[in-house]
N, C-alpha and C positions, 0 to 999 in steps of 0.2 A: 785188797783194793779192787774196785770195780772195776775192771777193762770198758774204757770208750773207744768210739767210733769217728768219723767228721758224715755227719748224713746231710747229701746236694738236698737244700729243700729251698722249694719256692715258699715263702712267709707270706706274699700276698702278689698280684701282679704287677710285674718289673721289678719284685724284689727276690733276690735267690745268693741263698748264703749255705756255707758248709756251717750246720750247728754240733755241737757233741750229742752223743748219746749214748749210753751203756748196749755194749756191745753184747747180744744175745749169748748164751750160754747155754741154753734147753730149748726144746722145740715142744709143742705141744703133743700128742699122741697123735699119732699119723703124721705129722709133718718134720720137716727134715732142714737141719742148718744147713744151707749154703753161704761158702765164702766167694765173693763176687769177683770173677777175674776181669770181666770188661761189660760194658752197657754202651748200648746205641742210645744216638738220641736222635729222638724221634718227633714227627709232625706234631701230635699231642703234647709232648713236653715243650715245645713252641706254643700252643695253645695255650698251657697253662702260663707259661710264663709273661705271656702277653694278657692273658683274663678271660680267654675267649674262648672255653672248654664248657661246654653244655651241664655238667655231669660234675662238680669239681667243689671242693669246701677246701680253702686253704687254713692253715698251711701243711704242707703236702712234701714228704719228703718223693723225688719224681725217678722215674726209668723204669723201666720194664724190658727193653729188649736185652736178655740178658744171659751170660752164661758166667760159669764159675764152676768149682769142686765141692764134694758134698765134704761139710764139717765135722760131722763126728758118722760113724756107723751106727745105723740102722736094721732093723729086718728086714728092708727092702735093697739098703742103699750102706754100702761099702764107704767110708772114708776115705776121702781122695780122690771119686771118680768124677772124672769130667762130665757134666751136663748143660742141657739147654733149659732153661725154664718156659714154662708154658705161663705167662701172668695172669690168667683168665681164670679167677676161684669161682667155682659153681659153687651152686646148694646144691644137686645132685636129688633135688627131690620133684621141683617145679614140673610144672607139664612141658615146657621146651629140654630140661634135663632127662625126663625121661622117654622124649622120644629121638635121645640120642644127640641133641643139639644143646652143649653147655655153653659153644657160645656165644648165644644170644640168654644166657639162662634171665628169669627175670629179676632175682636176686645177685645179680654178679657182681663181684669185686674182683675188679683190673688191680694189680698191683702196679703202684704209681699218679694210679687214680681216683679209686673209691680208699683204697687203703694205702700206706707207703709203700714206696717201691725200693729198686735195688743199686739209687745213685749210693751206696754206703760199703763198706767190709763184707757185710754180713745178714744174711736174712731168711728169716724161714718161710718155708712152702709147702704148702702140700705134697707128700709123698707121690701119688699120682699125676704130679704137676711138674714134672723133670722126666726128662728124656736121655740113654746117654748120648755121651757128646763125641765118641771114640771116632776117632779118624777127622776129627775137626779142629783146630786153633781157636785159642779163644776169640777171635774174632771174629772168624767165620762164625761161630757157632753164636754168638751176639747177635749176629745179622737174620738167626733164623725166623726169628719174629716178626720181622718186617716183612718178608719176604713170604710168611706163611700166608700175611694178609691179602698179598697179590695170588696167592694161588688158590685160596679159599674161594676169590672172588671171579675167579678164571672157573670152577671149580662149579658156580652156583650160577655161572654163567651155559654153562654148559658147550663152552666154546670144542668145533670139534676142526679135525685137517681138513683146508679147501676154505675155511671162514674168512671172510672178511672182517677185521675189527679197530676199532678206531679206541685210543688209551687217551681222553684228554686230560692233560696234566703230567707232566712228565717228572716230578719229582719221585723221590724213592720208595714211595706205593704203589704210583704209575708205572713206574722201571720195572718194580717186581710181578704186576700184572703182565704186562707186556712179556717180558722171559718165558712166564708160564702158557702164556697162548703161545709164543712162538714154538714152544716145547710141545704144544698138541698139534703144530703143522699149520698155525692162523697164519695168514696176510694179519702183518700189526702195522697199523697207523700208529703215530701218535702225534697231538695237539698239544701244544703250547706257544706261549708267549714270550717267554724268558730264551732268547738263544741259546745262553748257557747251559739250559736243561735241556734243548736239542743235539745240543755239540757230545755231550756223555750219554745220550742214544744211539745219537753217529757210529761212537767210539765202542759202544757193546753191540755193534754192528746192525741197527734197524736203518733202513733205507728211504722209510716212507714220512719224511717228520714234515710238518706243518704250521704254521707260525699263523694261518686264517681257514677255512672252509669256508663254503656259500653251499648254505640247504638247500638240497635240492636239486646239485650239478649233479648227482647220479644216481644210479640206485642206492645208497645208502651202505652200509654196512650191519650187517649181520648179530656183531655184539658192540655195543657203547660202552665203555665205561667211564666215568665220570670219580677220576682221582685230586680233582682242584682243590675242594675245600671251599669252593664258592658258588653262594646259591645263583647268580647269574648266569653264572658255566654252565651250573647244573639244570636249569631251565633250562636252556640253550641247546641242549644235548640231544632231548629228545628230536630235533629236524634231525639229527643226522643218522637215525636205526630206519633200517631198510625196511620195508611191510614185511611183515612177519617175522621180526628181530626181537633181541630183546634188550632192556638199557639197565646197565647192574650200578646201583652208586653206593660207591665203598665211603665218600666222603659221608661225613657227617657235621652240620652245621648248626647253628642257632637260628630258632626262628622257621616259617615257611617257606617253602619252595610248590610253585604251580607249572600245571602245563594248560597246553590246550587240550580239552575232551576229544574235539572233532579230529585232529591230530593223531592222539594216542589211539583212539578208538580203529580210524583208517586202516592204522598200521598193523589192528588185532598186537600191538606189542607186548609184548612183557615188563613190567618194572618189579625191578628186584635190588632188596635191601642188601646188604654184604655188611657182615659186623664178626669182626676179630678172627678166628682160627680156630681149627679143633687139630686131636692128634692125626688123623690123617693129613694133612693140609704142614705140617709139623716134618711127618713124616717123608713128603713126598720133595720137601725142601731142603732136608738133610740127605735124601739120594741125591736130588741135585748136584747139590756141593761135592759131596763125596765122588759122585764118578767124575767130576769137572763140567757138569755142564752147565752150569752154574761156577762163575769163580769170581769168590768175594773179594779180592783181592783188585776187580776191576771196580766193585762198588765204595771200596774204601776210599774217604776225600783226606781226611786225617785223623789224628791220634791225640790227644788230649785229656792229660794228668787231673786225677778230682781235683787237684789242691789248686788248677787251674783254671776250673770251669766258673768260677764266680766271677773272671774278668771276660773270658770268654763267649757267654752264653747270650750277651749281650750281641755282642759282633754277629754270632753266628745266625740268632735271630732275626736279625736284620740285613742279610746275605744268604737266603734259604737256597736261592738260584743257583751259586756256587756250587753248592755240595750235594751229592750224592746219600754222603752216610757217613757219619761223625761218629769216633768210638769212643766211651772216655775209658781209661784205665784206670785202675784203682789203686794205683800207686799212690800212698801216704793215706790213704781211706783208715787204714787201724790207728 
C-alpha cells in the first residue's frame, strides 16, 4: 500500500486545506528526500493565501522556510542529518546563474511558489540545496530563510559601521534587515504603523522606532529599505535616502510603483532590487544563530500543529501585526 501524506495547500484564494498525497519514496538523481521537521510561515504564504502573489497558479501545496532531516542516504547526504533548505531552484545555466547570482536566476523555482513546497512530511530537493543544520533546533533552523532575506538585502545594500539606516516596515523581513545592519555597526531606524510590530523591535532591543517621519527634517539616511509590501510605502521611501544613499526594496508587489526623476536624480541615489537569498547570505545566518547573536527564540510568536493550520491560517492572516514568526510543526503531517 502507498504511504500518504496531509500536504497544507492553498486550492485557490481564502481556501487552504490539508489534501492526501502519496508520500515520496525516491528522489530523482541529484536530489535528496527530506522529512520536514518544521516550516515558517511566511509574508508570501499570506500572499498566496489572500490571491495577492505576483508569481503564483493555484493550487499550490505552500512553505518554504524550512528545515528537517535528510530521508534516505545519499552520496552527498547521510540519513538522518539535520538541515536547512535553501527553496530557491535554479537552472544553473541562465546568464544571472552563471554569474554567480541563482537567486534572481530567470528560470527559478521557489519551492512553495512556482513548485510545491514543504507545508507536507516529506519532500525532495536538490542535493545542493541543503545546508547542514548541526548546532541548530529545528526551529531555529526554519527561521533561516527569513532571515537570509534580511541579510542578502543588508548585503546588496552595502550597509557599512557609522551608517545611518531607516527599515520601513517592521515585520519579520523588516526585523531580519534590521539585525543584520545592526550586526555591521548601522544606526537602524525602523518605520511602522502597527505598534505591535514596534513593541517586538523595542523587545530585540532597537531604540530608534517610528510610527510617522516628515521628508526632509534631516539629512536623510544612508540606506532605505522598504520591507512594507506596499506600493505607497514604497513611493514614499524614496524622501527619506540621504544624497548620496541608496534605497534597496526587498518588497515585491503587483502592479507599478514611481518616483520622482528630479528627486531620485538630486540625490545621485541608488535603487536596488533585493530578491531571495544565496548560500553566503544562508551561511552568514546560521553564524548568527549559532554564536547567539542572533536568537530565534526571541523571534518565535508560536507553534502550530499541520493538522491545525486550516483553522488557523485564517486568524493569522488577519493579525499579521501580532506576530513576528509563526512555525508550524509537522506533527500528524504522515
Amino acid at each position: 500500500m502507498t504511504e500518504s501524506m496531509l500536504c497544507g495547500t492553498c486550492v485557490a484564494p481564502g481556501q487552504f486545506e490539508l489534501i492526501p498525497a502519496p508520500k515520496p519514496q525516491a528522489a530523482p538523481e541529484g536530489w535528496v528526500l527530506v522529512d520536514i521537521a518544521a516550516a515558517g510561515i511566511c509574508g508570501t504564504d499570506y500572499h498566496i493565501y489572500e490571491g495577492k502573489h505576483p508569481f503564483l497558479a493555484y493550487p499550490r501545496v505552500i512553505g518554504h522556510e524550512l528545515s528537517g532531516h535528510v530521508a534516505a542516504t545519499t552520496p552527498e547526504w547521510a540519513a538522518g542529518t539535520a538541515v536547512v533548505i535553501n527553496p530557491y531552484i535554479a537552472c544553473g545555466s541562465c546568464r544571472a546563474c552563471r554569474k554567480g547570482k541563482p537567486n534572481c536566476c530567470s528560470k527559478i523555482e521557489v519551492l512553495g511558489v512556482h513548485r510545491d513546497g514543504g507545508f507536507c512530511a516529506r519532500i525532495a530537493v536538490p542535493a545542493h540545496n541543503l545546508y547542514p543544520a548541526d548546532g541548530l533546533g529545528a526551529e531555529d533552523a526554519a527561521m533561516v530563510e527569513f532571515l537570509a532575506i534580511g541579510a542578502h538585502a543588508v548585503r546588496r545594500g552595502e550597509v557599512a559601521a557609522g551608517d545611518r539606516v531607516l527599515i520601513t516596515g517592521a515585520g519579520p523581513i523588516g526585523l531580519g534587515a534590521a539585525l543584520f545592519a545592526r550586526l555591521r555597526g548601522a544606526e537602524v531606524h525602523l518605520l511602522d504603523i502597527t505598534p505591535d510590530r514596534l513593541a517586538h523591535a523595542q523587545r530585540l532591543g532597537f531604540a530608534y522606532l517610528h510610527t510617522s517621519l516628515t521628508s526632509g527634517q534631516d539629512e536623510g539616511y544612508d540606506v532605505v529599505f522598504d520591507a512594507t509590501g506596499n506600493a505607497r510605502a514604497m513611493e514614499a521611501g524614496l524622501a527619506y535616502v540621504a544624497h548620496g544613499g541608496s534605497y534597496v526594496l526587498i518588497s515585491v508587489v503587483q502592479g507599478n510603483i514611481t518616483f520622482s526623476d528630479p528627486e531620485f536624480h538630486k540625490r545621485e541615489a541608488r535603487l536596488i532590487g533585493s530578491r531571495n537569498a544565496t548560500t553566503e547570505d544562508f551561511n552568514t545566518v546560521m553564524a548568527a544563530l549559532r554564536s547567539g547573536a542572533i536568537r530565534g527564540k526571541d523571534l518565535l510568536s508560536e507553534r502550530i500543529a499541520l493538522t491545525d493550520l486550516p483553522s488557523r491560517l485564517p486568524e493569522l492572516a488577519a493579525d499579521r501585526g501580532s506576530l513576528i514568526k509563526a512555525i508550524v510543526v509537522m506533527e500528524g503531517a504522515a
